[in-house]
C-alpha positions in Angstrom: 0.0 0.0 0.0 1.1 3.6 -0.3 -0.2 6.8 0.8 -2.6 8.7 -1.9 -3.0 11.8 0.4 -1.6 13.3 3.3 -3.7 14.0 6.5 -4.9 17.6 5.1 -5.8 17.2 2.0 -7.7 14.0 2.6 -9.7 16.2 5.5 -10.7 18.3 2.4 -12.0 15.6 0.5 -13.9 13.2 3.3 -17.3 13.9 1.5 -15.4 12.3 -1.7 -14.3 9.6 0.5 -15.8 6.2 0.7 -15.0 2.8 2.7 -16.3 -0.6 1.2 -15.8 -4.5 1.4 -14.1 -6.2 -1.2 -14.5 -9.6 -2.0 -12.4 -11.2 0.6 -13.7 -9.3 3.5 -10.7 -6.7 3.1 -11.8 -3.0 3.7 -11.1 -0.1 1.0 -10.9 3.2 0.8 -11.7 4.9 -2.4 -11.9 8.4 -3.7 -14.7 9.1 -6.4 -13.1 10.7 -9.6 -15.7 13.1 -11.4 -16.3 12.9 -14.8 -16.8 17.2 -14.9 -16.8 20.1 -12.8 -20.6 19.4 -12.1 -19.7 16.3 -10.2 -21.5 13.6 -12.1 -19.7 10.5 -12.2 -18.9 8.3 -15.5 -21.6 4.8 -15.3 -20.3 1.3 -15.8 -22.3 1.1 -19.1 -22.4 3.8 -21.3 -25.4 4.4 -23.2 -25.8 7.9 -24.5 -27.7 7.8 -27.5 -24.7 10.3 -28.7 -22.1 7.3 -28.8 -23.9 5.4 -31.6 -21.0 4.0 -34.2 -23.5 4.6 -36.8 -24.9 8.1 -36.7 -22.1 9.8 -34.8 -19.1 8.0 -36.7 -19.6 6.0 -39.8 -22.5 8.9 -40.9 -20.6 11.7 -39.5 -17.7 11.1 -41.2 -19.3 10.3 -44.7 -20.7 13.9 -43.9 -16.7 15.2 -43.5 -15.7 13.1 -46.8 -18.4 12.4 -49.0 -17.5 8.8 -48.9 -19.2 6.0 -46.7 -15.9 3.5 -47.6 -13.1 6.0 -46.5 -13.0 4.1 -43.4 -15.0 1.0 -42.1 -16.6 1.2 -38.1 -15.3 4.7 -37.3 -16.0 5.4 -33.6 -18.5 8.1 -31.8 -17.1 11.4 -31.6 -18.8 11.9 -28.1 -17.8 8.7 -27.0 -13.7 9.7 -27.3 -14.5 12.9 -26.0 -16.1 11.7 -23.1 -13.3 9.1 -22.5 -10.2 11.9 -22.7 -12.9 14.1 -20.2 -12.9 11.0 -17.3 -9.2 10.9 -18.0 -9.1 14.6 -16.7 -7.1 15.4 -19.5 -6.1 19.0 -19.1 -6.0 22.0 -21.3 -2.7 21.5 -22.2 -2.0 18.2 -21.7 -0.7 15.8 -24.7 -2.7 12.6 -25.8 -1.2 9.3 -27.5 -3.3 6.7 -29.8 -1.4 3.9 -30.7 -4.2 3.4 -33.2 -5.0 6.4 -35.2 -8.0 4.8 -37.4 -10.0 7.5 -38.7 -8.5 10.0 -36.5 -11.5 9.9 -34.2 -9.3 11.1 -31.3 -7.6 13.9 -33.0 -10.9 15.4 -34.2 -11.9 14.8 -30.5 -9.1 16.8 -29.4 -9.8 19.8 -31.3 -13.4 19.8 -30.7 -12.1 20.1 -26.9 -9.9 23.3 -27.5 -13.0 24.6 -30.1 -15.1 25.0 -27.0 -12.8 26.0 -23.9 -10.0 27.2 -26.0 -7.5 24.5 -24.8 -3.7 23.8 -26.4 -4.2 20.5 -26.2 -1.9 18.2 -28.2 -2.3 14.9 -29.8 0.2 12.1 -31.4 -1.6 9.5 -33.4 0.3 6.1 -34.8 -1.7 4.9 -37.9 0.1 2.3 -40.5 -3.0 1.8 -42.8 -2.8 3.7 -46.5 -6.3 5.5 -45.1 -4.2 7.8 -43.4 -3.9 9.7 -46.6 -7.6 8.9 -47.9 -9.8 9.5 -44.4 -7.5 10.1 -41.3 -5.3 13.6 -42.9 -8.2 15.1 -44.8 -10.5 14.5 -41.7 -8.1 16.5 -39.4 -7.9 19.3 -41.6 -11.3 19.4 -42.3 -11.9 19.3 -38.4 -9.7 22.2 -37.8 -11.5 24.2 -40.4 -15.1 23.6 -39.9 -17.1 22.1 -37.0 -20.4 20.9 -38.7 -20.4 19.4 -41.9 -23.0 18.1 -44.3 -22.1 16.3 -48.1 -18.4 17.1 -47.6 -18.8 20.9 -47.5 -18.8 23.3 -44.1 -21.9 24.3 -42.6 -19.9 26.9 -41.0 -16.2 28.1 -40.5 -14.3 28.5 -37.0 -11.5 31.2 -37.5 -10.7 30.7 -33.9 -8.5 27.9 -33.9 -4.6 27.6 -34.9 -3.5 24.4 -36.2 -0.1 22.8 -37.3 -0.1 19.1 -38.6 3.2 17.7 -38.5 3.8 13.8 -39.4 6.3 11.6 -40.6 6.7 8.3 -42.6 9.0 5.9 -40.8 11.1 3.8 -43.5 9.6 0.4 -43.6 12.4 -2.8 -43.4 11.2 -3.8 -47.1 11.9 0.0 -48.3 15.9 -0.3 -46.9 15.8 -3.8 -48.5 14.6 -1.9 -52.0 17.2 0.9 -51.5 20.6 -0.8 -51.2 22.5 -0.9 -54.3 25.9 -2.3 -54.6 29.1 -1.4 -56.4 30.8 -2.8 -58.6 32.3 -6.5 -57.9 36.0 -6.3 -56.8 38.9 -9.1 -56.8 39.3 -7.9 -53.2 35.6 -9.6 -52.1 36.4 -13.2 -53.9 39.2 -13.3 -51.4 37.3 -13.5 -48.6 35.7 -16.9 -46.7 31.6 -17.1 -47.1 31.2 -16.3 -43.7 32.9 -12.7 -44.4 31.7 -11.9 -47.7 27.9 -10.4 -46.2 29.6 -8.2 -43.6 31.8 -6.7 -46.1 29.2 -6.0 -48.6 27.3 -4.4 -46.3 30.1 -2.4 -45.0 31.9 -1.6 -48.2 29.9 -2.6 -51.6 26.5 -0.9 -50.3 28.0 2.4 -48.6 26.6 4.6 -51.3 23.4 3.5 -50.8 20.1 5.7 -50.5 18.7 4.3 -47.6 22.6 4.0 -46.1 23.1 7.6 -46.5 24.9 8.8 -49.7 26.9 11.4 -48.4 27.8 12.8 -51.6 24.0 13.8 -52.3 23.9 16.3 -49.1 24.7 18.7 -51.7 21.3 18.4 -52.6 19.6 17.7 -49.7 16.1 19.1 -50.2 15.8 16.6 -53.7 17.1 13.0 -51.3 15.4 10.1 -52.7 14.6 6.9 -52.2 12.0 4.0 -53.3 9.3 3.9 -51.0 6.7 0.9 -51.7 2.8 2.2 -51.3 -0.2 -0.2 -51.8 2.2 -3.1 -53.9 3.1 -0.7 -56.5 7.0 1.1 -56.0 7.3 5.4 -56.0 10.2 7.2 -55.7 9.8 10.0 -53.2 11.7 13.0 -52.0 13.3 12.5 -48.1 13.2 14.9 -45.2 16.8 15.2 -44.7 16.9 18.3 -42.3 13.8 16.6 -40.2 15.8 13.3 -39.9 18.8 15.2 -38.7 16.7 17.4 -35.9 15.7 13.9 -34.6 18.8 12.4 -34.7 20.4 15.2 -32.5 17.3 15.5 -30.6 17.0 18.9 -31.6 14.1 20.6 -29.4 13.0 23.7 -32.7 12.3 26.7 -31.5 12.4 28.6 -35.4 12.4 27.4 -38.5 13.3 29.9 -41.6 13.3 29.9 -45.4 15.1 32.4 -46.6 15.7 33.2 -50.5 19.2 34.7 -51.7 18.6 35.1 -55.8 18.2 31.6 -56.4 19.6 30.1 -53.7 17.5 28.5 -51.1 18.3 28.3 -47.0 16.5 26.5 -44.6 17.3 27.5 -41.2 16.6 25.5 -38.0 17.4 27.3 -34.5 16.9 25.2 -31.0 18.2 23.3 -28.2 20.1 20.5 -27.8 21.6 19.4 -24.1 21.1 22.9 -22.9 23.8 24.4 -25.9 22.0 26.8 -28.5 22.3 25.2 -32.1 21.5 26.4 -35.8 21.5 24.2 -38.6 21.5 25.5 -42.1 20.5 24.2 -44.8 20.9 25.0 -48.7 21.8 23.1 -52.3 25.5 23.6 -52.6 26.0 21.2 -55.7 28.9 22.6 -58.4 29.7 25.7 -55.8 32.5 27.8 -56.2 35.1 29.7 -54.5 32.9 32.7 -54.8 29.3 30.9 -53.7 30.9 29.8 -50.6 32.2 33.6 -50.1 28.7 34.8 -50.8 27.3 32.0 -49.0 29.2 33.6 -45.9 28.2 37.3 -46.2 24.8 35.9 -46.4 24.8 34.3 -43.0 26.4 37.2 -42.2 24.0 39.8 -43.4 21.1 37.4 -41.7 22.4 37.2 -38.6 22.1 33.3 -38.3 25.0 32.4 -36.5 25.1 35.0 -33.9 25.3 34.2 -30.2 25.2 30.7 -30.9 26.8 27.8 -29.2 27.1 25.6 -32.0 26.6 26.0 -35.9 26.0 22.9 -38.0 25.8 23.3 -42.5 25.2 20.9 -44.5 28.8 20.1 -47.1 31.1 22.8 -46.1 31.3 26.5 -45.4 34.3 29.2 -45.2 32.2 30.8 -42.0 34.1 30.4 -38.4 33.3 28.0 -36.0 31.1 26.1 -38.7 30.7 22.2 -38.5 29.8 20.6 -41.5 27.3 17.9 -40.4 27.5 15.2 -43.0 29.3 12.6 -40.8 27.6 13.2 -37.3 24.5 12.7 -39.6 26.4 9.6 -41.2 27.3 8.0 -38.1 24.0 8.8 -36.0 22.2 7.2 -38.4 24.0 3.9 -37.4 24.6 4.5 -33.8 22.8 2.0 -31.1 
């Protein structure tokens, strides 16, 4: 056993207080938990008319997207609100579904901020291809308007602010798809059976996609690799810079584009183990003497580097106290 309250504070709550028998003759003390402010408690069967699978999910959400099949057995929108409510879940508190689905409990979440004005959060996990067909266009749609009807807004909410942010994690079959050897060398035949799949790994598959091809961080916002979606292979662009900030654990507190001519930058400031860090970004491929020199007054005249603990680019630069980060992203990549 272990105490739940101190002396005082249980004083305060004696009305909320009850003793019972359990089973085996063993006394209890519980404290009721209230489901709202008004004190009423959640039931052991819930039976609100309002958590109907049929009219307030699968015909709610054909009323978001126009489409009965986007997404099979959606559940009640008031039934997931009501569950995050007796969790207590607070007005800026962050909720995790390990199964996303329709995205039932992010549209739960924002209906939640919609009516006290909340910054509550949500992460949802979802590896079904109706993330992009019923679970995305739901959220946005949620954010935008609160009531639809046929797949068009009854009405518009300008009150809320929204930022969806996800990521596609690569899949062991995509890596599989994405190595690519070198040539054959005499040096390989050499080597016992038992060797020969360590060193390709190591040496005949280094300028792989999925292994990191260091020589294409001159282009980093065009990094591709073959992704495999519904049995049929696409080649999609990579979010190298996103990668990195994870693989530092970069906590982002700004994130810039900035245009010089042609030239693109894409600036990250943040935090990483308490040391202020900006990463910058920008295509550097067939560079001269004289972009790197520009590339310097640039950061100069932008003031990106100033007051800064550490300053990562990606390739090289001719600015001091620079780091190019190709190889901490190289080696972090394959760190345990």
């Amino acid at each position: 056993m272990t105490w739940g309250y101190g002396v005082e504070t249980l004083s305060e709550k004696l009305s909320e207080t009850i003793a019972r028998t359990d089973r085996h003759g063993n006394i209890r003390i519980a404290i009721k938990r209230y489901l709202n402010e008004e004190g009423m408690l959640p039931k052991t069967w819930w039976g609100k008319t309002e958590y109907s699978s049929t009219q307030y999910g699968t015909i709610f959400l054909t009323n978001m997207l126009g489409d009965s099949l986007a997404f099979m057995f959606p559940k009640s929108i008031h039934l997931v609100e009501d569950c995050l409510r007796v969790s207590s879940l607070g007005k800026n508190d962050i909720v995790l579904d390990y199964f996303g689905g329709s995205g039932t409990t992010a549209h739960a979440t924002i209906n939640l901020n919609r009516q006290d004005e909340g910054n509550r959060k949500y992460i949802l996990i979802e590896m079904g291809h109706h993330f992009d067909t019923a679970l995305m266009p739901r959220i946005k749609k949620a954010v935008y308007a609160e009531k639809w009807k046929d797949a068009k807004p009854v009405s518009r909410d300008s009150r809320l602010s929204h930022i969806i942010k996800y990521q596609r994690i690569e899949s062991y079959e995509d890596t599989l798809n994405n190595i690519e050897f070198n040539e054959t060398d005499n040096e390989r035949v050499l080597l016992t059976d038992e060797h020969q799949l360590s060193y390709m790994l190591e040496s005949d598959t280094k300028e792989s996609p999925t292994l990191l091809n260091i020589s294409e961080l001159q282009n980093p916002f065009s990094y591709q690799l073959d992704i495999v979606k519904d049995m049929q292979t696409q080649t999609e662009t990579i979010d190298l810079p996103e990668t990195f900030n994870y693989l530092i654990d970069l906590s982002v507190q700004k994130r810039q584009c900035l245009q010089d001519d042609d030239r693109r930058y894409l600036v990250y400031k943040g935090i990483v183990e308490q040391k202020s860090v900006v990463i910058i970004w920008r295509e550097t491929a067939g560079w001269k003497k004289e972009n790197y020199e520009r590339d310097y007054q640039f950061i100069q005249e932008q003031e990106l580097i100033e007051g800064m603990d550490e300053v990562y680019v990606n390739t090289n630069s001719i600015a001091p106290n620079v780091k190019p980060l190709d190889p901490l992203f190289k080696r972090l990549m394959f760190s345990e």
